[in-house]
TIZARO-762612 format. One line per 5 residues: number of its first residue (from 1); their letters; for each residue x, y, z of N, C-alpha, C. Coordinates in Angstrom, 3 decimals. Atoms other than C-alpha are relative to their C-alpha. Layout:
% residues N
NUM> a> X/Y/Z/X/Y/Z/X/Y/Z | ... .
This chain:
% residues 292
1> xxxxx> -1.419/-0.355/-0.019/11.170/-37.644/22.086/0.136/1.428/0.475 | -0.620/-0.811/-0.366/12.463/-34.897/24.115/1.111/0.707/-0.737 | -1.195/-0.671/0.363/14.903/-32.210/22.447/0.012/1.069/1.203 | -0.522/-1.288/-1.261/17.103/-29.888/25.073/0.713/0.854/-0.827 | -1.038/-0.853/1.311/18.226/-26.932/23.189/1.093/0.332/1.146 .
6> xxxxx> -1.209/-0.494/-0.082/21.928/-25.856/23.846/0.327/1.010/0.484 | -0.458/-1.383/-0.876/22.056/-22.564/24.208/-1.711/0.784/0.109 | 0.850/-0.652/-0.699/20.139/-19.936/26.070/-0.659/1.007/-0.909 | 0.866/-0.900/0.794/17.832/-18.297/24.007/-1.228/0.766/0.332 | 0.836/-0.139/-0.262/15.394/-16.132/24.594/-1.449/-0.233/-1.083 .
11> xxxxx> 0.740/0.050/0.792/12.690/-17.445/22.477/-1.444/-0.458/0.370 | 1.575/-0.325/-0.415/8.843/-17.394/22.682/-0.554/-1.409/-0.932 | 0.491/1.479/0.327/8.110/-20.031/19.850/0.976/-0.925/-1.279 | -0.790/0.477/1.506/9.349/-22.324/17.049/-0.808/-0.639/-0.799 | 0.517/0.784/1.111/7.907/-23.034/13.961/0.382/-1.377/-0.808 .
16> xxxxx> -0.509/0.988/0.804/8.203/-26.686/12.910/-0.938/-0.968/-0.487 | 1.277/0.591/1.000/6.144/-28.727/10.260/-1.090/0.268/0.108 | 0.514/-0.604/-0.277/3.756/-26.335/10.394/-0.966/0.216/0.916 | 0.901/-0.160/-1.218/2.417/-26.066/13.895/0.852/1.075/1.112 | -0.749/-0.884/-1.326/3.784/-23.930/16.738/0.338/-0.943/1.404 .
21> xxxxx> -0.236/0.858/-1.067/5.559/-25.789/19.499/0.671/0.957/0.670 | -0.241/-1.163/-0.986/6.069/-23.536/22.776/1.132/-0.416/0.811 | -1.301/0.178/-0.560/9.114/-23.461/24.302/-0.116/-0.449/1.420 | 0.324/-0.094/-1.918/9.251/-24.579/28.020/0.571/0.492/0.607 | -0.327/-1.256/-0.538/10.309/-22.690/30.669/2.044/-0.714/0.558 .
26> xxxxx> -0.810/1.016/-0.376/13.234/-26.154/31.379/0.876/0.710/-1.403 | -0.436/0.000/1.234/14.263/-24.564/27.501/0.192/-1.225/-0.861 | -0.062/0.876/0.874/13.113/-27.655/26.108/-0.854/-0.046/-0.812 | 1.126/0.046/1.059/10.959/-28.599/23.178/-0.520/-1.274/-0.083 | 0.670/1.541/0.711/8.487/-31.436/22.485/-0.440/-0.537/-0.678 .
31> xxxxx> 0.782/0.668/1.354/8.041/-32.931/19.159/-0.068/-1.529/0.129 | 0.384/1.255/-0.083/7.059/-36.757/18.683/0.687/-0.479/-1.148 | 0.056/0.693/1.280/8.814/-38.822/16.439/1.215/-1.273/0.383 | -0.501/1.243/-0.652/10.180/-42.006/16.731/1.673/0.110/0.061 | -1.388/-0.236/-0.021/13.989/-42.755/18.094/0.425/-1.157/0.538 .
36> xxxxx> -0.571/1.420/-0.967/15.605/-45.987/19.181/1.099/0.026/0.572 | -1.146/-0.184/-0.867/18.603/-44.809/20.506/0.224/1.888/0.817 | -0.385/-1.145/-0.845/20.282/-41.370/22.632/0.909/0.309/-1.207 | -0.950/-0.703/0.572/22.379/-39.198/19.973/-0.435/1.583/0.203 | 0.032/-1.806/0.284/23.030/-35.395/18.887/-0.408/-0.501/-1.421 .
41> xxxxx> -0.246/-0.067/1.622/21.243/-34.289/15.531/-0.271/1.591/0.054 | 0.615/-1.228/-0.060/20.420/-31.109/14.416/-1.248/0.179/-0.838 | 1.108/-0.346/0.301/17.486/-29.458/13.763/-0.631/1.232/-0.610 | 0.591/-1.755/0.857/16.400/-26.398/11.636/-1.190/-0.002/0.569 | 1.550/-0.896/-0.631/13.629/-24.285/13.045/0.060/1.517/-0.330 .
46> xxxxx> -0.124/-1.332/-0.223/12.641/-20.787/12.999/-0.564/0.694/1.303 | 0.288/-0.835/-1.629/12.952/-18.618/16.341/-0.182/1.088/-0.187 | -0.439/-1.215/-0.209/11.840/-15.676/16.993/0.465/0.427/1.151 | -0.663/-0.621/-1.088/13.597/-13.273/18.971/-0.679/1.158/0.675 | 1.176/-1.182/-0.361/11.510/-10.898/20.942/1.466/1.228/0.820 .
51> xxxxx> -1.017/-1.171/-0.891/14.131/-7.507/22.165/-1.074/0.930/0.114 | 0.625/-1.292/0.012/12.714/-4.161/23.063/-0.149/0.466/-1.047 | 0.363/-0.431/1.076/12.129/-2.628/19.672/-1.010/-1.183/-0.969 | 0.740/0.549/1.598/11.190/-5.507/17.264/-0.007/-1.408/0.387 | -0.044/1.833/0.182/10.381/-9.341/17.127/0.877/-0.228/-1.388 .
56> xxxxx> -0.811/0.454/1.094/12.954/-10.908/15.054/-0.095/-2.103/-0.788 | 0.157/1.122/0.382/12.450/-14.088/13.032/0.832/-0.219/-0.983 | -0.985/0.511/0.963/15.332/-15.978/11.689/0.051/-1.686/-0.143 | 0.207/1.835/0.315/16.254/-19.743/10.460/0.724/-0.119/0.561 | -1.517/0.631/-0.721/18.649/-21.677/12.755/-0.115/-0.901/0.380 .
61> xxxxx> -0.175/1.707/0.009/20.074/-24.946/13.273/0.270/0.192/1.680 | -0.224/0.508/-1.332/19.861/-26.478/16.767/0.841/-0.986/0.333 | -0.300/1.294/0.112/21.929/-29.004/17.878/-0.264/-0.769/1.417 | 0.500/0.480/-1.018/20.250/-30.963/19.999/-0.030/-1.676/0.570 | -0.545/0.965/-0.466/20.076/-34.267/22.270/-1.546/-0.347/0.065 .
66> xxxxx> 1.027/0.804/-0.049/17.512/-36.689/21.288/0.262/-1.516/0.984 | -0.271/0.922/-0.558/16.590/-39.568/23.174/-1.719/-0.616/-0.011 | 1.562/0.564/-0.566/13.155/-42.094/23.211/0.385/-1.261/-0.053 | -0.415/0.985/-0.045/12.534/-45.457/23.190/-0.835/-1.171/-0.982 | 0.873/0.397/0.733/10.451/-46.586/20.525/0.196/-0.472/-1.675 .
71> xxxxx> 0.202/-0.237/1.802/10.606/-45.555/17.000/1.488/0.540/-0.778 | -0.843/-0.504/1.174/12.982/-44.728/13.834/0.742/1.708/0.329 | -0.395/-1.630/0.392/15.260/-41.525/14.532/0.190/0.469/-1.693 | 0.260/-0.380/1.081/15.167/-39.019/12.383/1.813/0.314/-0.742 | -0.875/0.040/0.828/17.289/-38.645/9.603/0.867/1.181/-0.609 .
76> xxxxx> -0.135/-1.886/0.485/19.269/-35.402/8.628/-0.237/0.203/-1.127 | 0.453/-0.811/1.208/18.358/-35.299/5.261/-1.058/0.268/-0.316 | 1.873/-0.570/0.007/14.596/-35.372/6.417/-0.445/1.306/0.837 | 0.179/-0.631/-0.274/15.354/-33.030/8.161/-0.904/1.962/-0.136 | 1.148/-1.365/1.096/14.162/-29.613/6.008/-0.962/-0.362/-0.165 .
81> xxxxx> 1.711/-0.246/0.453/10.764/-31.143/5.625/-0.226/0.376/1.286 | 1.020/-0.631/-1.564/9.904/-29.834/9.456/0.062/0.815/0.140 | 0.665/-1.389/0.231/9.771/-26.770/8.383/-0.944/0.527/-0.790 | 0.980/-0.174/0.764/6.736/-25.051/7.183/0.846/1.358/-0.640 | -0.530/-1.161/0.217/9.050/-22.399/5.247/-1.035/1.301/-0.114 .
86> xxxxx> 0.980/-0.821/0.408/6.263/-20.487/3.716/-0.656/0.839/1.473 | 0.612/-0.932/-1.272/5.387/-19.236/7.252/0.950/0.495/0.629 | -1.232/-0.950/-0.246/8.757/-18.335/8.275/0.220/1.150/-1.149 | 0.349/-0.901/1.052/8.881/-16.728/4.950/-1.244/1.445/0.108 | 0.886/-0.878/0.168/6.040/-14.973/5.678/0.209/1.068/1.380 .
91> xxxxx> -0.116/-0.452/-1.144/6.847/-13.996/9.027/1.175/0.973/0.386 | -1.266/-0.531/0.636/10.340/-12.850/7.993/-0.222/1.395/-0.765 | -0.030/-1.188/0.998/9.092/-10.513/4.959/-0.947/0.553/1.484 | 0.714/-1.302/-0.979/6.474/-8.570/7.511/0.863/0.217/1.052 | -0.992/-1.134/-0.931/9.400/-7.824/10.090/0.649/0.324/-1.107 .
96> xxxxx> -1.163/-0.770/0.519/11.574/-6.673/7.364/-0.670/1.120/-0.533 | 0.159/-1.101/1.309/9.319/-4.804/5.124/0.251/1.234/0.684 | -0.619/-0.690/-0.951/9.099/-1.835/7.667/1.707/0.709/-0.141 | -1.403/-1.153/0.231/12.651/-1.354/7.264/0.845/-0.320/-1.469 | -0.594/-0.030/1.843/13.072/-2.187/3.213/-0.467/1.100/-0.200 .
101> xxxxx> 0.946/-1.058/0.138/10.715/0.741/3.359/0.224/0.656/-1.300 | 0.617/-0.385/1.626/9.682/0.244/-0.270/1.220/0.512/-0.520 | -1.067/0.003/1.225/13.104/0.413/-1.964/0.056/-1.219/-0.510 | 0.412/1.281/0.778/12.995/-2.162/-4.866/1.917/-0.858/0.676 | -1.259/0.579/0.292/15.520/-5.053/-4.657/0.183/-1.124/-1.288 .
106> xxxxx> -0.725/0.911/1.070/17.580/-6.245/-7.391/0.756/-1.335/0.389 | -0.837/1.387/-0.135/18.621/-9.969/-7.770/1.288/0.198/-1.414 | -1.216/0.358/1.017/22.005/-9.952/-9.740/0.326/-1.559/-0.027 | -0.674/0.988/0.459/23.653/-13.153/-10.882/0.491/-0.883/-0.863 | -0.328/1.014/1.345/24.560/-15.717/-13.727/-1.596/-1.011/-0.363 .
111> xxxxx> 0.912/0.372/0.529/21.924/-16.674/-15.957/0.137/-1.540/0.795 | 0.013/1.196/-0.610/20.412/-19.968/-14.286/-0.521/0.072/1.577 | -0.411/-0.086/-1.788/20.656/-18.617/-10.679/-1.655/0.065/0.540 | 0.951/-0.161/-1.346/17.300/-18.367/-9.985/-0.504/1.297/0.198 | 0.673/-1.069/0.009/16.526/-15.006/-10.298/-1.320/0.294/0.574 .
116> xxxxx> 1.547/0.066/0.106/13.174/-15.015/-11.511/-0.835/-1.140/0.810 | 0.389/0.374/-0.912/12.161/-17.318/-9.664/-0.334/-0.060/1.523 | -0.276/-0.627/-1.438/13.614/-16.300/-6.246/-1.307/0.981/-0.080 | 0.902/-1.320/0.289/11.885/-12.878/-7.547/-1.133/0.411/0.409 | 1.947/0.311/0.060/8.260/-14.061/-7.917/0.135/-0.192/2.028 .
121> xxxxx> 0.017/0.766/-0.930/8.794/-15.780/-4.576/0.429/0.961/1.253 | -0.388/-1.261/-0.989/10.130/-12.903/-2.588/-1.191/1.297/-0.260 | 1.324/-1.228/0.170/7.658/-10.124/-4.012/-1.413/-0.699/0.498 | 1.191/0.788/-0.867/4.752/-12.328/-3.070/-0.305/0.434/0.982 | -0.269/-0.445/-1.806/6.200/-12.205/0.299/-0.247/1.172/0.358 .
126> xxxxx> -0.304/-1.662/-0.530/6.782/-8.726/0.849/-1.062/1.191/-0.729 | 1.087/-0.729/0.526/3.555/-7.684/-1.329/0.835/0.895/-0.942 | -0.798/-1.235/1.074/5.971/-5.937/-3.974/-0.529/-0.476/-1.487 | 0.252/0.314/1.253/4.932/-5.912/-7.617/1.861/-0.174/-0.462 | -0.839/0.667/0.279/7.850/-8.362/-9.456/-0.165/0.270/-1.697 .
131> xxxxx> 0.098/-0.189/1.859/9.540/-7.737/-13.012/1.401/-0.313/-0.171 | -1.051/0.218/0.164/11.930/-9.100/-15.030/0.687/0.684/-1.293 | -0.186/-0.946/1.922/14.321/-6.909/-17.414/-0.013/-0.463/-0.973 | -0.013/0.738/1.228/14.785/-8.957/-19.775/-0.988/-0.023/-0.847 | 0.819/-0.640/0.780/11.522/-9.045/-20.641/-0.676/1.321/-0.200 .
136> xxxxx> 0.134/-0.922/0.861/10.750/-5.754/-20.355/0.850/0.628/-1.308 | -0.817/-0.280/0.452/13.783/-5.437/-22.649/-0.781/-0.148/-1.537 | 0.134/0.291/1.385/12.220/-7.404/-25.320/-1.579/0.732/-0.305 | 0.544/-1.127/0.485/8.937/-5.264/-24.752/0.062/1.352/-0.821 | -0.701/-1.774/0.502/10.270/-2.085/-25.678/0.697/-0.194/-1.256 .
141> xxxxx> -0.155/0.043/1.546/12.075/-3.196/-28.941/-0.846/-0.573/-0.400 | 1.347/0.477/0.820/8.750/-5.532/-29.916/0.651/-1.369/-0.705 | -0.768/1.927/0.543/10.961/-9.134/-30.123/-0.680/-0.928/1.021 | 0.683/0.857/-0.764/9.574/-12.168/-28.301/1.578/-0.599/0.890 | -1.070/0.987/-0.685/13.255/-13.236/-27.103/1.610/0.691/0.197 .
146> xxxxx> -1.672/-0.691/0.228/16.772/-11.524/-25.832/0.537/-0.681/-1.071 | -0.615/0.156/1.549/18.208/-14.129/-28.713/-0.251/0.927/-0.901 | 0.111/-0.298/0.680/16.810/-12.584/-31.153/0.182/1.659/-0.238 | -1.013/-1.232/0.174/17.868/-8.925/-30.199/1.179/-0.129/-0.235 | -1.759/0.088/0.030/21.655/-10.167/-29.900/-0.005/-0.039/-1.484 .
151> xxxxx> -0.584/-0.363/1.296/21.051/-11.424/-33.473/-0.009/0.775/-0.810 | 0.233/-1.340/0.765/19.388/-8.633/-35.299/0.822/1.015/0.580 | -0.139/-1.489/-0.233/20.722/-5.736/-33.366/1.560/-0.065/0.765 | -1.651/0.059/-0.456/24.127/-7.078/-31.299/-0.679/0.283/1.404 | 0.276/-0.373/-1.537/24.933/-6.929/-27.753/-0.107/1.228/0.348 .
156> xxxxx> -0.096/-1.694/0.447/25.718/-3.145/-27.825/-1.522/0.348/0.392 | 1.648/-0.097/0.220/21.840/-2.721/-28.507/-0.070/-0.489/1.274 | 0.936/0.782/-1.483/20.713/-4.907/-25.635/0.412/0.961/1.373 | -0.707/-0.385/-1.363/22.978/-3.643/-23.028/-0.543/1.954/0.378 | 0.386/-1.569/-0.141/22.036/0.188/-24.182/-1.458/0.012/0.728 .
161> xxxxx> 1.494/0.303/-0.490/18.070/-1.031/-23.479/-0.283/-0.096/1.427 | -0.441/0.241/-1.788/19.173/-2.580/-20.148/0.201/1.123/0.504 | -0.217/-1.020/-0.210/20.355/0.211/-19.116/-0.820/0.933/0.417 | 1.197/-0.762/-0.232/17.242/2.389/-19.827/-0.734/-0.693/0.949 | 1.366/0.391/-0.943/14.643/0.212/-18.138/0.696/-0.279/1.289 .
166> xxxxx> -0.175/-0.232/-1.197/17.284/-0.055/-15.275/-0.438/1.404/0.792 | -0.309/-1.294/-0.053/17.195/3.774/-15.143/-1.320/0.202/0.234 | 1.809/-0.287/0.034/12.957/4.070/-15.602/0.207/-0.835/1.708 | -0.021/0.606/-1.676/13.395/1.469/-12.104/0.289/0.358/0.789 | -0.533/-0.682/-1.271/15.284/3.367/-9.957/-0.501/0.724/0.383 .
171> xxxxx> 0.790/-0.921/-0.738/12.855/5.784/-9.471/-1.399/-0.477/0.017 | 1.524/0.164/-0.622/10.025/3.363/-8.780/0.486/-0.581/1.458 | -0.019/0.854/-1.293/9.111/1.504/-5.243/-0.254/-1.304/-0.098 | 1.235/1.807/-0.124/8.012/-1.996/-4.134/0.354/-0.508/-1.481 | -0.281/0.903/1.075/9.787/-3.983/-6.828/0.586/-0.484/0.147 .
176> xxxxx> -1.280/0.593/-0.101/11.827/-6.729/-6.908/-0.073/-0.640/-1.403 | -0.477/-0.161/1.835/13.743/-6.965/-9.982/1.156/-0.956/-0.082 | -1.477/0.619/0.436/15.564/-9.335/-11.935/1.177/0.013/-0.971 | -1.569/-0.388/0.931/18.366/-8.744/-13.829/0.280/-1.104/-0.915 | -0.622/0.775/0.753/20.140/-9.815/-16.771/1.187/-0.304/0.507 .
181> xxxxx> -1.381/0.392/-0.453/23.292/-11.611/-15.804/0.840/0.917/-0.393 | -1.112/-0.427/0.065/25.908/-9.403/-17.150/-0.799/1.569/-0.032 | 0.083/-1.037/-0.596/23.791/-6.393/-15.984/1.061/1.094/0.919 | -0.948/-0.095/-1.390/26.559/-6.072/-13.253/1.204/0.875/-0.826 | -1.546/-0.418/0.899/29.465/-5.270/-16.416/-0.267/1.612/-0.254 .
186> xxxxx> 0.563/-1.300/0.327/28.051/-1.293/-16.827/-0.180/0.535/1.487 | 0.425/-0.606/-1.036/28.666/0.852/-13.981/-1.064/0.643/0.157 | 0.787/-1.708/0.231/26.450/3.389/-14.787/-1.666/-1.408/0.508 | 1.400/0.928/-0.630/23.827/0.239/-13.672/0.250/0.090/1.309 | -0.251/0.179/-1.243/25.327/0.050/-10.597/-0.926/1.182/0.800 .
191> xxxxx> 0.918/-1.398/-0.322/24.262/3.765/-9.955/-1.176/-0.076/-0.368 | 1.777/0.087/-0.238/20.670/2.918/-10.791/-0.243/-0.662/0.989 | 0.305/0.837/-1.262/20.655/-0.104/-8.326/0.206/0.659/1.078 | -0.132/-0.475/-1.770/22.216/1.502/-5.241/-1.271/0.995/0.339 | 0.618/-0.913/-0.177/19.287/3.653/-5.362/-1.322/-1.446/0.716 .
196> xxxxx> 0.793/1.163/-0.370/17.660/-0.223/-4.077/1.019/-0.447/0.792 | -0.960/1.379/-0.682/19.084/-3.191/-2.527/0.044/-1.327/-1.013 | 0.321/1.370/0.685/20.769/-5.625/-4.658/0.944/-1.315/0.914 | -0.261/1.164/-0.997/21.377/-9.212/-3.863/0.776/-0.952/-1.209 | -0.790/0.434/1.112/23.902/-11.180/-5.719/-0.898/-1.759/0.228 .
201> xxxxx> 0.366/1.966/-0.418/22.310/-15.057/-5.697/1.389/-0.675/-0.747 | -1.256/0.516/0.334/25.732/-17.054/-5.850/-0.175/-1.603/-0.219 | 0.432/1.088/-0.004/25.161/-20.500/-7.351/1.150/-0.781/-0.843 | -1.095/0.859/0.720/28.220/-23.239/-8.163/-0.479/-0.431/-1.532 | -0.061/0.154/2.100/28.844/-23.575/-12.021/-1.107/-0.544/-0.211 .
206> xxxxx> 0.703/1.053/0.584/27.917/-27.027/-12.245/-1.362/-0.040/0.396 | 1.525/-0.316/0.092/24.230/-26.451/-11.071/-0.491/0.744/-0.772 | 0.433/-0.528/0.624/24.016/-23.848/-13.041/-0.127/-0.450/-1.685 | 0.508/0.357/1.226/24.823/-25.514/-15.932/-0.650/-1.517/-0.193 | 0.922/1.216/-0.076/22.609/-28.682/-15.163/-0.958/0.654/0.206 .
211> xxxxx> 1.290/-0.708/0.080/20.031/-26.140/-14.733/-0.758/0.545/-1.844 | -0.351/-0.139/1.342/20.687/-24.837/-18.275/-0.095/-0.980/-1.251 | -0.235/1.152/0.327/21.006/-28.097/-19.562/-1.549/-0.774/-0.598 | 1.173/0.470/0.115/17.650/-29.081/-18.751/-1.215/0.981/-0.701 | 0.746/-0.389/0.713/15.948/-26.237/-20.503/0.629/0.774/-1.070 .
216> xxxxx> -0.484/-0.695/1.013/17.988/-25.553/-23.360/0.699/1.612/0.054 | -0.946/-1.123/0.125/20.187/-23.130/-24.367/-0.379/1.386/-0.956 | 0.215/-0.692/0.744/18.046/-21.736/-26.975/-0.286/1.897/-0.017 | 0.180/-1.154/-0.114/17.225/-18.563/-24.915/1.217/0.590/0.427 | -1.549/-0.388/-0.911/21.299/-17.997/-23.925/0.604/0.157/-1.207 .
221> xxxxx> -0.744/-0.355/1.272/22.612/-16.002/-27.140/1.775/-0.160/0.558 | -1.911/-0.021/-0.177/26.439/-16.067/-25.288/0.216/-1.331/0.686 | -0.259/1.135/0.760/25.927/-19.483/-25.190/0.287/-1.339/-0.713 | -0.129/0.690/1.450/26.730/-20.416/-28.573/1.540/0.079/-0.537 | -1.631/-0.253/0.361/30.462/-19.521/-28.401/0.831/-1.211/-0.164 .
226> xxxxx> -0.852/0.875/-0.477/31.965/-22.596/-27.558/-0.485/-1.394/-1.022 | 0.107/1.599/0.813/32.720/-26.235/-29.411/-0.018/-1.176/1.309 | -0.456/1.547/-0.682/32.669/-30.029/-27.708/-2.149/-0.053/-0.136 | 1.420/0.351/-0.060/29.673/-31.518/-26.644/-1.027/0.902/1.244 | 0.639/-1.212/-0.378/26.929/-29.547/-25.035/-0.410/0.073/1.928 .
231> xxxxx> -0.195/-0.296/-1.537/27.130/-29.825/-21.136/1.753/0.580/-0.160 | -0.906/-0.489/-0.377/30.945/-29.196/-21.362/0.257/1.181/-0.700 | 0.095/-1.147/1.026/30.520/-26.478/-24.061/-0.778/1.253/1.634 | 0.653/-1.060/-0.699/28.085/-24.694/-21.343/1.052/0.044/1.691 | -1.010/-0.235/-0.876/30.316/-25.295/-18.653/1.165/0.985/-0.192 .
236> xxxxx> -1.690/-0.200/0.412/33.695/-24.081/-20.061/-0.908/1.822/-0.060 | -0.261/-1.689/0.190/31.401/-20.427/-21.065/-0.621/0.389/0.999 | 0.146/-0.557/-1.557/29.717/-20.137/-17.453/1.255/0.446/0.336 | -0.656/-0.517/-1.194/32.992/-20.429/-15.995/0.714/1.304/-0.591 | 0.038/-0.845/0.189/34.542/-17.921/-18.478/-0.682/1.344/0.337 .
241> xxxxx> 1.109/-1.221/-0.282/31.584/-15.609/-17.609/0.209/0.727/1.389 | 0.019/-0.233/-1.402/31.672/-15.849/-14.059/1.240/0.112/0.377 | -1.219/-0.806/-0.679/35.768/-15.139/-13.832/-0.266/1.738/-0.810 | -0.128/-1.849/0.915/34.763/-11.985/-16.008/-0.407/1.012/0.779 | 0.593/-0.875/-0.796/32.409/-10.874/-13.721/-0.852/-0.317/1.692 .
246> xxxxx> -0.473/0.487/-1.312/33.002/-12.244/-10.553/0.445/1.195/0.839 | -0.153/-1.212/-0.500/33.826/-9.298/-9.473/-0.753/1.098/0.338 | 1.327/-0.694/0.263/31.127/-7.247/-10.539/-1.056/-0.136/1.080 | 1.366/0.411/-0.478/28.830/-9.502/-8.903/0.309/0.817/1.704 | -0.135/-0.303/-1.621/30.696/-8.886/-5.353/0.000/1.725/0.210 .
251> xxxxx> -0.232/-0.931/-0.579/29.798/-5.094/-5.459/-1.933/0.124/0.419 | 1.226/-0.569/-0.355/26.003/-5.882/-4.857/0.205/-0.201/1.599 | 0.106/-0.479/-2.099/24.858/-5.061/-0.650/-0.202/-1.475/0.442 | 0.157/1.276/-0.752/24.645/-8.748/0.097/-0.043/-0.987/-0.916 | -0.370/1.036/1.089/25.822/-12.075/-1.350/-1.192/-1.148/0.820 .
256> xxxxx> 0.918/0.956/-0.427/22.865/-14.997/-1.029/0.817/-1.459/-0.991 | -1.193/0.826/0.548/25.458/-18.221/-1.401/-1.294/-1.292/-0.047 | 0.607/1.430/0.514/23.471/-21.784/-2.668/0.706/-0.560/0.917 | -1.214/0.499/-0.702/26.195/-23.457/-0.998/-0.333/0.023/1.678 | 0.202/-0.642/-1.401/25.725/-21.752/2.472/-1.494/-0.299/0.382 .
261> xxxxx> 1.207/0.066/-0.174/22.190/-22.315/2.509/-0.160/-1.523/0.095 | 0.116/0.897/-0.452/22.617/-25.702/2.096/0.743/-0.675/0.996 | -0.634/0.619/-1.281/24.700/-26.547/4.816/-0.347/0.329/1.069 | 1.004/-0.572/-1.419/22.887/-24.359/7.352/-1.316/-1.381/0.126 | 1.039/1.179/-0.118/19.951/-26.967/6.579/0.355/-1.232/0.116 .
266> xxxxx> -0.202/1.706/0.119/21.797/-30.271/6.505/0.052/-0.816/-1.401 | -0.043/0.807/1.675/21.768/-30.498/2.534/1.117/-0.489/-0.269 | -1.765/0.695/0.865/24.394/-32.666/0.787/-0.404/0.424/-1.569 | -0.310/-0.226/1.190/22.891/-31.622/-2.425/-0.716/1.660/-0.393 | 1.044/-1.156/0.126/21.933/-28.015/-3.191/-0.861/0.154/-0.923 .
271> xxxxx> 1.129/0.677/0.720/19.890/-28.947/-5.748/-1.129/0.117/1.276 | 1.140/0.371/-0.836/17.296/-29.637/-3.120/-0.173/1.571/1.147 | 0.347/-1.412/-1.230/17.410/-25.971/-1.146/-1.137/0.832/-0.917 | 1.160/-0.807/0.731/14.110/-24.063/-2.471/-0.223/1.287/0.163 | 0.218/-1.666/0.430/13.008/-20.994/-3.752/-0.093/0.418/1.460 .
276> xxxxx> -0.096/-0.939/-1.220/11.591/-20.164/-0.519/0.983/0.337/0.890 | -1.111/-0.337/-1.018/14.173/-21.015/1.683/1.257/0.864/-0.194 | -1.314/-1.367/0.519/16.809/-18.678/-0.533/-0.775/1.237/0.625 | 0.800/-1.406/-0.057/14.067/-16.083/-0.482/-0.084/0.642/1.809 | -0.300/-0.095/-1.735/14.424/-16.316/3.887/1.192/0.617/0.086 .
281> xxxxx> -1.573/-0.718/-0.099/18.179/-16.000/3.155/0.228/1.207/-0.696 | -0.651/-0.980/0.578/18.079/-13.463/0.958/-0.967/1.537/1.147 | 0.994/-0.832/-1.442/15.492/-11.266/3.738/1.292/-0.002/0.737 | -0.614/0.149/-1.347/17.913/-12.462/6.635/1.450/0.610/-0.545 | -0.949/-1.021/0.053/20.824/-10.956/4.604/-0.221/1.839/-0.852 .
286> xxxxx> 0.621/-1.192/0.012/19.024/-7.718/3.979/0.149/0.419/1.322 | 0.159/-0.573/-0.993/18.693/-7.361/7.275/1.472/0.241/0.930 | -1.622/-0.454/0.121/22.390/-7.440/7.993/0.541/0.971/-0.597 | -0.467/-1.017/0.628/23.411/-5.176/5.613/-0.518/1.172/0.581 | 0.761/-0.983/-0.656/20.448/-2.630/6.947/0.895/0.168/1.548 .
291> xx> -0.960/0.109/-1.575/22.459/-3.342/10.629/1.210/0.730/-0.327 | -1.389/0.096/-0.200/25.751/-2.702/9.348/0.045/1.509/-0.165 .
């Protein structure tokens, strides 16, 4: 099967299910896979862009014109497996690091989002040593669990702690840091972060609280506020949370949307967009912000 890309790109190669397929000089590409009829689908790949200064490697959808005569076209929701992310990922953090030049970045967002996870998954990348406040939080008072500061000591307490070990961070390098969700409500945090790059990860309620859901609530002291039964109980104090500080969130240097990520790929459910591939988006909007 023949794909003709669309527009004129200057591009050298594309990474897809992890092999390198070379562009031709016609600007077409040749992958193999079966098709029994002539349509348009699209196709996620990663191109780089070669300019005078820098090779640039970003994710982008093609939309292209298949045609063979054989086999099963492909499907758009199989689509995301023909990427080997982890090598765009990788290829991504070494053009950026260069110009993160070792300022830590903070992930802000609503407990659930992915943080820590993103976190791990981005410092990897970019060779940064990864930490999350929270637990250093509960280091430093000598508790095994933020619950159990809220109950002994109150929020007050926690938020003063936060605070500090934001403050000890701002004057290190090479970290990417995750935050407590309502980190964002305390300016005086803000002024530790800008001294980094933070990244808001923006993730719809209801994932978040089917994320929540599935591993208990026991480590989420705020909560415990609410009556009914316990998915709409965690629903009803996300969304409270997130009109509180919805605001907040939009003063970090770049918003990394769940949502947006899956529709660039062809997802119908974002559920299914992965660590790595946020961790691309949250690089590729670093590097925007650095532009602007």
């Amino acid at each position: 099967m023949e794909a003709k890309v669309l527009q004129g790109m200057q591009s050298s190669t594309w990474i897809m299910r992890g092999r390198i397929v070379m562009r031709k000089q016609d600007s077409s590409l040749q992958f193999f896979q079966k098709s029994g009829e002539q349509k348009w689908s699209e196709v996620p790949a990663s191109c780089c862009f070669p300019t005078s200064k820098r090779r640039s490697h970003r994710l982008v959808v093609l939309r292209v014109s298949c045609s063979s005569g054989n086999v099963p076209v492909l499907e758009s929701g199989s689509l995301p497996t023909l990427l080997d992310e982890s090598k765009i990922l990788k290829n991504k953090a070494e053009e950026m690091e260069p110009y993160i030049n070792g300022r830590c970045i903070y992930l802000v967002g609503m407990m659930g989002s992915g943080k820590t996870t993103v976190g791990k998954v981005l410092s990897d990348a970019l060779g940064y040593s990864f930490c999350d406040c929270d637990t250093l939080i509960e280091q430093a008072v000598g508790v095994s669990t933020v619950a159990e500061i809220f109950e002994q000591y109150g929020e007050g307490f926690f938020r003063d702690n936060e605070t500090e070990v934001l403050q000890k961070l701002s004057s290190m390098h090479r970290h990417v840091v995750s935050t407590g969700g309502g980190a964002v409500i305390r300016p005086i945090n803000w002024r530790h972060m800008q001294k980094g790059i933070s990244i808001w990860l923006d993730v719809p309620v209801e994932v978040l609280a089917q994320r929540i859901m599935a591993v208990g609530t026991d480590s989420r002291p705020l909560l415990h506020q609410e009556s009914g039964d316990p998915f709409s109980r965690i629903m009803k104090r996300l969304s409270t949370l997130l009109q509180e500080r919805g605001e907040a969130y939009g003063n970090a240097d770049a918003r990394v949307s769940l949502e947006n990520i899956a529709s660039k790929l062809g997802l119908k459910d974002v559920c299914n967009v992965t660590s790595t591939a946020i961790s691309i988006e949250v690089l590729s909007q670093i590097e925007y912000f650095l532009k602007k």
